[in-house]
mmCIF file of the C-alpha atoms, coordinates in Angstrom:
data_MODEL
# 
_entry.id   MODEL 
# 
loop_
_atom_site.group_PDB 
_atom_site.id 
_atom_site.type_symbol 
_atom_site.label_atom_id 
_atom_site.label_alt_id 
_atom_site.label_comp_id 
_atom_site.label_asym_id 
_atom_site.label_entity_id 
_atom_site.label_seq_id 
_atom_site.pdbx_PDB_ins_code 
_atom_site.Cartn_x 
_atom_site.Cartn_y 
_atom_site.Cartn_z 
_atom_site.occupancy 
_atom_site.B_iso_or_equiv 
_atom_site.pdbx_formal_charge 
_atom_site.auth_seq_id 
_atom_site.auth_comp_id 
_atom_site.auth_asym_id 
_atom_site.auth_atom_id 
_atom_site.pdbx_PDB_model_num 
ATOM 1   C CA . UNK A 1 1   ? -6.101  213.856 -172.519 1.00 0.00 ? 1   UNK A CA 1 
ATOM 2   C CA . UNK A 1 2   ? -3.223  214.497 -174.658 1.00 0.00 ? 2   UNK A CA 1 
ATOM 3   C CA . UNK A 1 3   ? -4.271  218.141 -174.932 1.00 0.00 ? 3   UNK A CA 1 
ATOM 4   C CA . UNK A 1 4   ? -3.477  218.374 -171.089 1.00 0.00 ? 4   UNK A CA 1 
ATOM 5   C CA . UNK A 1 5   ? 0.202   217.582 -172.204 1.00 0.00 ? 5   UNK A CA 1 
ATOM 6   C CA . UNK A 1 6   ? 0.373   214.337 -169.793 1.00 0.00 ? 6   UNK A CA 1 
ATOM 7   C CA . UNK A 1 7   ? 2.324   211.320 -170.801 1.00 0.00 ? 7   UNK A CA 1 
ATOM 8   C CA . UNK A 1 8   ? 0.097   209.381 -168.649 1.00 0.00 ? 8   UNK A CA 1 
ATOM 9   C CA . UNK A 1 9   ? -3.036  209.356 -170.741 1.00 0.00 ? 9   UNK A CA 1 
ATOM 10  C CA . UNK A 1 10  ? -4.042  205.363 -169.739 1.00 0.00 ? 10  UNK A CA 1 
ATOM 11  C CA . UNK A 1 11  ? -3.967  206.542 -165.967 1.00 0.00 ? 11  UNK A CA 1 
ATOM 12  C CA . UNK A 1 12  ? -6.481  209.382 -166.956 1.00 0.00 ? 12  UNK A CA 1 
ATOM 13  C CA . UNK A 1 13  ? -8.639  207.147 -168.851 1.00 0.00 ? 13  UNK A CA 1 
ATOM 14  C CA . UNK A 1 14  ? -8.384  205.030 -165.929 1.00 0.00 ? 14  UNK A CA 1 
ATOM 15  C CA . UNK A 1 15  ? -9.549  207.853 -163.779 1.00 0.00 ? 15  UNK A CA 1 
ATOM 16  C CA . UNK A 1 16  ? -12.371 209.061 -165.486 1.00 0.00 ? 16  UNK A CA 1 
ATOM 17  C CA . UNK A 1 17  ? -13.576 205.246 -165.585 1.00 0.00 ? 17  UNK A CA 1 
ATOM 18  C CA . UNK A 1 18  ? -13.289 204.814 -161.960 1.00 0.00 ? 18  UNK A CA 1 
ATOM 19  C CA . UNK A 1 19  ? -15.709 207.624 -161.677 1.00 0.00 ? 19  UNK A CA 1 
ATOM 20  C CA . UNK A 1 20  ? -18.626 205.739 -164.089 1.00 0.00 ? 20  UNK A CA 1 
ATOM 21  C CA . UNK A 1 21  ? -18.147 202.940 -161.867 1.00 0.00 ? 21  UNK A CA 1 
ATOM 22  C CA . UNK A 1 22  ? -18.579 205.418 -158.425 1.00 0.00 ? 22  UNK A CA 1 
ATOM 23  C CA . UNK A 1 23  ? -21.927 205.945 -159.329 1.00 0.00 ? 23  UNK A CA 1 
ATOM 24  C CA . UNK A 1 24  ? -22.661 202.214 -159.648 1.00 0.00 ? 24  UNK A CA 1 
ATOM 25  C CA . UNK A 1 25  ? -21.904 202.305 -155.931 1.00 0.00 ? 25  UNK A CA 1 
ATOM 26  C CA . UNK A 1 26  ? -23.778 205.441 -155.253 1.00 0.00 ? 26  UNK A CA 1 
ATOM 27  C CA . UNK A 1 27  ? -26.657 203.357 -156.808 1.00 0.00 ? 27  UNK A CA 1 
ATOM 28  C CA . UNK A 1 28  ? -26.452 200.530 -154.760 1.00 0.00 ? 28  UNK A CA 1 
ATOM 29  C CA . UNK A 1 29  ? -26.134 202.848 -151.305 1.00 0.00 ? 29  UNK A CA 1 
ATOM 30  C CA . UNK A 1 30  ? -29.786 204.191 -153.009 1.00 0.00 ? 30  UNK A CA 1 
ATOM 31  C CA . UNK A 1 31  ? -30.960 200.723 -153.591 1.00 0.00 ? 31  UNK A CA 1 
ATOM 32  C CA . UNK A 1 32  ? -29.984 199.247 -150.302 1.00 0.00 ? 32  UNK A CA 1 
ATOM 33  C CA . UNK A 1 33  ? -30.671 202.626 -148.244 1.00 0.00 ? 33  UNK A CA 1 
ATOM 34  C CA . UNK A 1 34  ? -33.237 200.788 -145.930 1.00 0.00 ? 34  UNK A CA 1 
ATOM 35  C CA . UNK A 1 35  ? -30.919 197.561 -144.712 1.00 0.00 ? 35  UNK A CA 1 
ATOM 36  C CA . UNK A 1 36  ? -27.695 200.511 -144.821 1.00 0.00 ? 36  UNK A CA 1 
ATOM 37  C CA . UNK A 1 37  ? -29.769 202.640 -142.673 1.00 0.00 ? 37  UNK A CA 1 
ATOM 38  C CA . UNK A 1 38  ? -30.450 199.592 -139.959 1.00 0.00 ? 38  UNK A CA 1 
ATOM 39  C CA . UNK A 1 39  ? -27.057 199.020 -140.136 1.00 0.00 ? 39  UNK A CA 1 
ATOM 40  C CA . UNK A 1 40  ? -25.696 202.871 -139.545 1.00 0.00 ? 40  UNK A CA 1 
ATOM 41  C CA . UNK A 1 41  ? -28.043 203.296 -137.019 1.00 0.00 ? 41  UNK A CA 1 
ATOM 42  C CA . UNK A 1 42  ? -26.044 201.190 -134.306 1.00 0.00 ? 42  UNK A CA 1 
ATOM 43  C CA . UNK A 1 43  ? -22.407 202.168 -135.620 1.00 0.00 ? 43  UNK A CA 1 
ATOM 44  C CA . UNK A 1 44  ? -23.071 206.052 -136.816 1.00 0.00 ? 44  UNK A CA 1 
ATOM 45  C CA . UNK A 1 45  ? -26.507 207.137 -135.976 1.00 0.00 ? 45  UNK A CA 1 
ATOM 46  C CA . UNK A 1 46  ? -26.115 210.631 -137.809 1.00 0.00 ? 46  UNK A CA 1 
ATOM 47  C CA . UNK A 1 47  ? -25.366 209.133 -141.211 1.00 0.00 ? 47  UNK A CA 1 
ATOM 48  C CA . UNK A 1 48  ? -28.436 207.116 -140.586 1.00 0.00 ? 48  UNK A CA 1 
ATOM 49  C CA . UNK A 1 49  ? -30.660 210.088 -140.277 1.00 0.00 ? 49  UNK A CA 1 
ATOM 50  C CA . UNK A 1 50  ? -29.205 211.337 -143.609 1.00 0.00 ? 50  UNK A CA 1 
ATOM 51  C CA . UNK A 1 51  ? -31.222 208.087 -145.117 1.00 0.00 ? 51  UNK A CA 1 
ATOM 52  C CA . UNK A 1 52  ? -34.324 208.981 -143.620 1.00 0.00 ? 52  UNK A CA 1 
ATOM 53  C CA . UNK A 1 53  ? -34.372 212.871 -144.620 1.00 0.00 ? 53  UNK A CA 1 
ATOM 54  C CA . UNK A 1 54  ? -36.462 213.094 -148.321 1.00 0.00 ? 54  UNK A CA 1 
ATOM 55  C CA . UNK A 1 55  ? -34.011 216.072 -149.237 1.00 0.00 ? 55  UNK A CA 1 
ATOM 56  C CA . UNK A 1 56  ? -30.598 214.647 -148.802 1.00 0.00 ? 56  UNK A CA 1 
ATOM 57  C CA . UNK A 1 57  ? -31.743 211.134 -150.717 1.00 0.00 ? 57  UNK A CA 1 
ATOM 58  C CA . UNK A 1 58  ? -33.194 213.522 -153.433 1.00 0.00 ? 58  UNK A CA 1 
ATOM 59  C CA . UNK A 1 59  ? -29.040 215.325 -153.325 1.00 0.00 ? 59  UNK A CA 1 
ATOM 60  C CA . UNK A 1 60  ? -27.926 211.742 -153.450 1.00 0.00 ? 60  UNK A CA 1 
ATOM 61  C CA . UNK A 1 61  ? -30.481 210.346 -156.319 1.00 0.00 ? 61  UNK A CA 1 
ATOM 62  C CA . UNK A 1 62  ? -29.621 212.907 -158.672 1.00 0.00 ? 62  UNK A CA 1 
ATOM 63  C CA . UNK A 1 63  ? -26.433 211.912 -159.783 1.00 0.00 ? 63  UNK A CA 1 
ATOM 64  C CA . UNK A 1 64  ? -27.084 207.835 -159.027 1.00 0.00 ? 64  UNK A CA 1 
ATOM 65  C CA . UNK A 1 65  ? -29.469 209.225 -162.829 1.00 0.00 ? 65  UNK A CA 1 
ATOM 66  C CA . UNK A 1 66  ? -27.048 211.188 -163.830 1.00 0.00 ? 66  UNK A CA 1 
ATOM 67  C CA . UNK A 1 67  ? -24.211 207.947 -163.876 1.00 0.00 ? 67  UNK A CA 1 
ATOM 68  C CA . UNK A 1 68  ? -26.714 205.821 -165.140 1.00 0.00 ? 68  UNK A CA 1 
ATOM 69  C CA . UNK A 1 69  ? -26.735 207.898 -168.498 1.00 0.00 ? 69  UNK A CA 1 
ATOM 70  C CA . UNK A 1 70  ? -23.458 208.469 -168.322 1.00 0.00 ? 70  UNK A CA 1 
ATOM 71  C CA . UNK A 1 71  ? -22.571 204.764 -168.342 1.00 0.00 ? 71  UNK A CA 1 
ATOM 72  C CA . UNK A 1 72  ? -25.545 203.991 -170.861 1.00 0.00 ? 72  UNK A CA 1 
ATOM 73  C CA . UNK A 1 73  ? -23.759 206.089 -173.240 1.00 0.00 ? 73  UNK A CA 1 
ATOM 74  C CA . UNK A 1 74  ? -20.662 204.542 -172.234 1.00 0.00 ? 74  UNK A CA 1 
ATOM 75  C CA . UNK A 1 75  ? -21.689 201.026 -172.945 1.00 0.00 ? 75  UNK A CA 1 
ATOM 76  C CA . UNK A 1 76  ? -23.208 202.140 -175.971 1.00 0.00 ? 76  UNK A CA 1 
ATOM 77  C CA . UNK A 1 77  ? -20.039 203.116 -177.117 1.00 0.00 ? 77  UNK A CA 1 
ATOM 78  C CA . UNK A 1 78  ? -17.914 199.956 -177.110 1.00 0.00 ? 78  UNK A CA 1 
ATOM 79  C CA . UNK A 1 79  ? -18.518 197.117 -179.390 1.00 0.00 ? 79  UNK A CA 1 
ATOM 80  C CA . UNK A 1 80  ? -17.035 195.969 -182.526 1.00 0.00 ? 80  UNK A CA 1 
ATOM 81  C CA . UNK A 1 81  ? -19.579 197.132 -184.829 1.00 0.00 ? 81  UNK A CA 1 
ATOM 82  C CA . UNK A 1 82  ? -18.893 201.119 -184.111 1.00 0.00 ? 82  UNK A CA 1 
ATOM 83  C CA . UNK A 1 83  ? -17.674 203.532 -186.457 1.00 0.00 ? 83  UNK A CA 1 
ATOM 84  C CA . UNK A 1 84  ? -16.641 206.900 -186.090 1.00 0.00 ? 84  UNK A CA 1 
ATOM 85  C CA . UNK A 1 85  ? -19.726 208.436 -187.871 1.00 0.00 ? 85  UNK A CA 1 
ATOM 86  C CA . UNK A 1 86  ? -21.866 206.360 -185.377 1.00 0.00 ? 86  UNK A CA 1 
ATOM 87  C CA . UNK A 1 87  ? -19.939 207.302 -182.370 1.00 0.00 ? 87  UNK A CA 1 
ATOM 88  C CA . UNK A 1 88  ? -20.298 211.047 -183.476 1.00 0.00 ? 88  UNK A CA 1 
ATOM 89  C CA . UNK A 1 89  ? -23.936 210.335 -183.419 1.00 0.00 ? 89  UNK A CA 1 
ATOM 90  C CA . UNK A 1 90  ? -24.629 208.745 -180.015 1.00 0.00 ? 90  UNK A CA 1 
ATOM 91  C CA . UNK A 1 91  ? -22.592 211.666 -178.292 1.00 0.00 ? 91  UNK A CA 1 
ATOM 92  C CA . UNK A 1 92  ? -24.577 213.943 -180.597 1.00 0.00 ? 92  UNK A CA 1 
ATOM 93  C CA . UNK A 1 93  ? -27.787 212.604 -179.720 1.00 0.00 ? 93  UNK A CA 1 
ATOM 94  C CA . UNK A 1 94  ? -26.837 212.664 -175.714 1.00 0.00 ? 94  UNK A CA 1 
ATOM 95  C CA . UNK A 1 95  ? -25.732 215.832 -175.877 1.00 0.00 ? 95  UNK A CA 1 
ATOM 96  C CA . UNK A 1 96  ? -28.280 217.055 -177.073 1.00 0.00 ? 96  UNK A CA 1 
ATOM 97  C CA . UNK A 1 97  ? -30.472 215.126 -174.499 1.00 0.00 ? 97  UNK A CA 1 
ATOM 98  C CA . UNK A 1 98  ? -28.521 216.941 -171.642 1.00 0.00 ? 98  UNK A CA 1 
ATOM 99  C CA . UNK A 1 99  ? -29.611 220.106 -172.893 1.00 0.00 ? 99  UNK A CA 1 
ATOM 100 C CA . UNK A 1 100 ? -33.172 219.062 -173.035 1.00 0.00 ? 100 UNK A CA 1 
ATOM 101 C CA . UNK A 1 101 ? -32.857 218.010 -169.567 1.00 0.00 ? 101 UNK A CA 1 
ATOM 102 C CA . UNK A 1 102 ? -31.245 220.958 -168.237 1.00 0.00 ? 102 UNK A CA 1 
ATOM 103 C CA . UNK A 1 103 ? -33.931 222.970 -169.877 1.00 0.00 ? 103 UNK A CA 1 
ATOM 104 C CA . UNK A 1 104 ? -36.753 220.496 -168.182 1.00 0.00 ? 104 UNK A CA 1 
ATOM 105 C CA . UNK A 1 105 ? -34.885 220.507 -164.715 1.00 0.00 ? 105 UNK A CA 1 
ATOM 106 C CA . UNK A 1 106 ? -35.119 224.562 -164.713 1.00 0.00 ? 106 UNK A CA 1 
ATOM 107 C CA . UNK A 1 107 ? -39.043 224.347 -164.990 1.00 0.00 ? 107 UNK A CA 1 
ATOM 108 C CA . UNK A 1 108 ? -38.603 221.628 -162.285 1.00 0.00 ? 108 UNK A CA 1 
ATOM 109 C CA . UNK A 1 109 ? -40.092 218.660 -164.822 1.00 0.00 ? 109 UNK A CA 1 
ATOM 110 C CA . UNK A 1 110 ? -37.606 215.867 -163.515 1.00 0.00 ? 110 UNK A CA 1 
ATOM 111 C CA . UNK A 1 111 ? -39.331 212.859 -165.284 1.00 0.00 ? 111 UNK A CA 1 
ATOM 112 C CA . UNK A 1 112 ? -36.146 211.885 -167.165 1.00 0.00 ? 112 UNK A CA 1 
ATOM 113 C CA . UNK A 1 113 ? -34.857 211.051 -163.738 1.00 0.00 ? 113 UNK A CA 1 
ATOM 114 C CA . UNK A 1 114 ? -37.031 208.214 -162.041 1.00 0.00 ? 114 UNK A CA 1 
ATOM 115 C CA . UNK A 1 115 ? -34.951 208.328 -158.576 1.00 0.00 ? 115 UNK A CA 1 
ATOM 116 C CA . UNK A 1 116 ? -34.753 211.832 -158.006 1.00 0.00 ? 116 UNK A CA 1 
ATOM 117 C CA . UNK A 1 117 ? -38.815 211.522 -158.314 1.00 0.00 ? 117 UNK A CA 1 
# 
C-alpha cells in the first residue's frame, strides 16, 4: 500500500478487508437463496427469478469459492505462532493452487469449487 504513495495505508487495509468479509455475505445470499427468493418474490419479483435461473447462481457461486479461499488463507495467516518464512510459504503454496485451478477451470474441471458444481 505504501508503494501507491498513500498516507492512508490502515484505510486501505481496511478496504481490502471489507471485501473478504463481502463474500461472507455473498455466501449467505447462496445459502439462504430459497427463503430470499420467497421473500423477493412479493417485493421485487425480477430479482427473484435471478434465484431460480441455474446460470446466474452458477455467476454468483463462483466467487462465494473464490472468498472462501481467499479468507482461508487469510485466517491462516494470523496467529502468534507465524513467521515470515511460514507466511512466504502459505502464499506460496496458494498461489500456486490458483494456478492449478485456473489451469483446471480452462478444461472446465471445477471440482475445487463445490458451489459452482
Amino acid at each position: 500500500m505504501s508503494e501507491m504513495g498513500s498516507q492512508y495505508d490502515k484505510l486501505l487495509l481496511h478496504m481490502e478487508v471489507k471485501w473478504l468479509s463481502r463474500g461472507k455475505v455473498v455466501n449467505c445470499v447462496v445459502s439462504f437463496k430459497d427463503e430470499l427468493r420467497l421473500f423477493l418474490s412479493e417485493h421485487n419479483p425480477e430479482l427473484a427469478e435471478n434465484l431460480t435461473n441455474e446460470r446466474w447462481l452458477l455467476i454468483l457461486c463462483y466467487p462465494v469459492d473464490t472468498f472462501e479461499k481467499l479468507n482461508d488463507l487469510d485466517s491462516s495467516l494470523q496467529g502468534k505462532n507465524s513467521n515470515i518464512l511460514l507466511l512466504g510459504d502459505k502464499i506460496s503454496a496458494f498461489l500456486k493452487k490458483l494456478t492449478l485451478c485456473g489451469e483446471r477451470n480452462m478444461r472446465q474441471q471445477c471440482s475445487q469449487f463445490p458451489l459452482s458444481q
